[in-house]
C-alpha positions in Angstrom: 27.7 -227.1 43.0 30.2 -229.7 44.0 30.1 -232.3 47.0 32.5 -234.2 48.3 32.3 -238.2 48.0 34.1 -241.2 49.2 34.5 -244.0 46.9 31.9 -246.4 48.5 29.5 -243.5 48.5 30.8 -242.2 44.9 29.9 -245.4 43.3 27.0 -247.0 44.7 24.9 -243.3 44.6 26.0 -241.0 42.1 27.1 -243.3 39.7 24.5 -246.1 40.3 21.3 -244.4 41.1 22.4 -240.8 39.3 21.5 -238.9 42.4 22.9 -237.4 45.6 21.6 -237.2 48.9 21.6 -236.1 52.4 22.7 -232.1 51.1 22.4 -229.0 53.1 21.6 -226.7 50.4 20.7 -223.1 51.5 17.0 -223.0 49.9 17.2 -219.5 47.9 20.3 -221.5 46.4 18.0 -224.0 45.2 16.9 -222.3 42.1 20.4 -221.2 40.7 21.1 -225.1 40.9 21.8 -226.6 37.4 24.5 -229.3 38.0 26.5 -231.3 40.6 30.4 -232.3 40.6 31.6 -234.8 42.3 34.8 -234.0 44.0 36.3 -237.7 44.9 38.4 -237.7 48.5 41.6 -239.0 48.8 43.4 -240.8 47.8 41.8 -239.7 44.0 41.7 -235.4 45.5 39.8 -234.6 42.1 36.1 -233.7 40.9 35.9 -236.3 38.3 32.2 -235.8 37.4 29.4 -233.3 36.6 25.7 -234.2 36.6 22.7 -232.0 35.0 20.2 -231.8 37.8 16.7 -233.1 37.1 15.3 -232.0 40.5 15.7 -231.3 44.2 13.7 -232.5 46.9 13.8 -232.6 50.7 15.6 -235.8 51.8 13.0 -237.9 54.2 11.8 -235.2 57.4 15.4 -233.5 57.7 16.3 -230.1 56.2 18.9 -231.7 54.0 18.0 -232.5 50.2 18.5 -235.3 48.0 19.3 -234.0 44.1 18.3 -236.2 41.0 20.3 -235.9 37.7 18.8 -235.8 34.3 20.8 -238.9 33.1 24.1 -240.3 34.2 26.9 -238.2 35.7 29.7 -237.5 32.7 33.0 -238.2 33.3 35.6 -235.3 32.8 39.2 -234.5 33.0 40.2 -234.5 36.3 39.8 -231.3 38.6 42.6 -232.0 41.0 43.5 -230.5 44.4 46.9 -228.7 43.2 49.5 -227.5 45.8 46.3 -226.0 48.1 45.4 -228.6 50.8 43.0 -226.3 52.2 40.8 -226.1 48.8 39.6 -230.2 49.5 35.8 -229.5 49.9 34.6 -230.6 53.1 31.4 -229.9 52.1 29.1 -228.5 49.5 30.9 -225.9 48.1 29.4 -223.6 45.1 30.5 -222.8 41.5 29.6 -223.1 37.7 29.6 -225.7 35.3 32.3 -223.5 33.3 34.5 -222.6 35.8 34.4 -226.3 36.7 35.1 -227.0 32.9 38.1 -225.0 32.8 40.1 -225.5 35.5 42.9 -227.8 36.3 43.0 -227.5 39.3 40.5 -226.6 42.8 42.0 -223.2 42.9 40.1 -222.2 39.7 37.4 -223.6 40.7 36.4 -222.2 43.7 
């Protein structure tokens, strides 16, 4: 799966605690989860890094969840937007750690 982040946010939680919270995740998608991308906002536009989740829990009394990673997120190349303004995730969009892999740009990856 891949969330969107702002740098503050990007930083301080995924990077510094290796985990990600406040997610709507569909719960029969919960299963099928095996990593997170982080798809950094403008003015960076690209997923910069992938995560193997650990686990997924509901976040406080909400029906929003909070993902741990096994480990530290990985940096890798940059997935940028391309030429398709429309592609920026506003919100947790899914896809696979491959397809994430091989693209160069959004528009392979979703």
């Amino acid at each position: 799966m891949v969330v969107p982040a702002r740098e503050d946010g990007f930083k301080e939680v995924f990077l510094g605690e290796d985990c990600w919270f406040a997610i709507r995740i569909n719960s029969s998608m919960i299963p099928k989860i095996k990593y997170i991308a982080a798809y950094q906002v403008a003015p960076v536009s690209a997923i910069t890094h992938i995560a193997e989740v650990k686990s997924i829990e509901q976040w406080k009394d909400t029906n929003k969840y909070i993902v741990y990673f096994n480990g530290s997120a990985q940096k890798i190349k940059k997935v940028e937007l391309g030429n398709s303004k429309g592609k920026a995730p506003q919100s947790l969009r899914y896809s696979s750690k491959q397809r994430i892999l091989n693209a160069s740009t959004l528009d392979g990856v979703f």
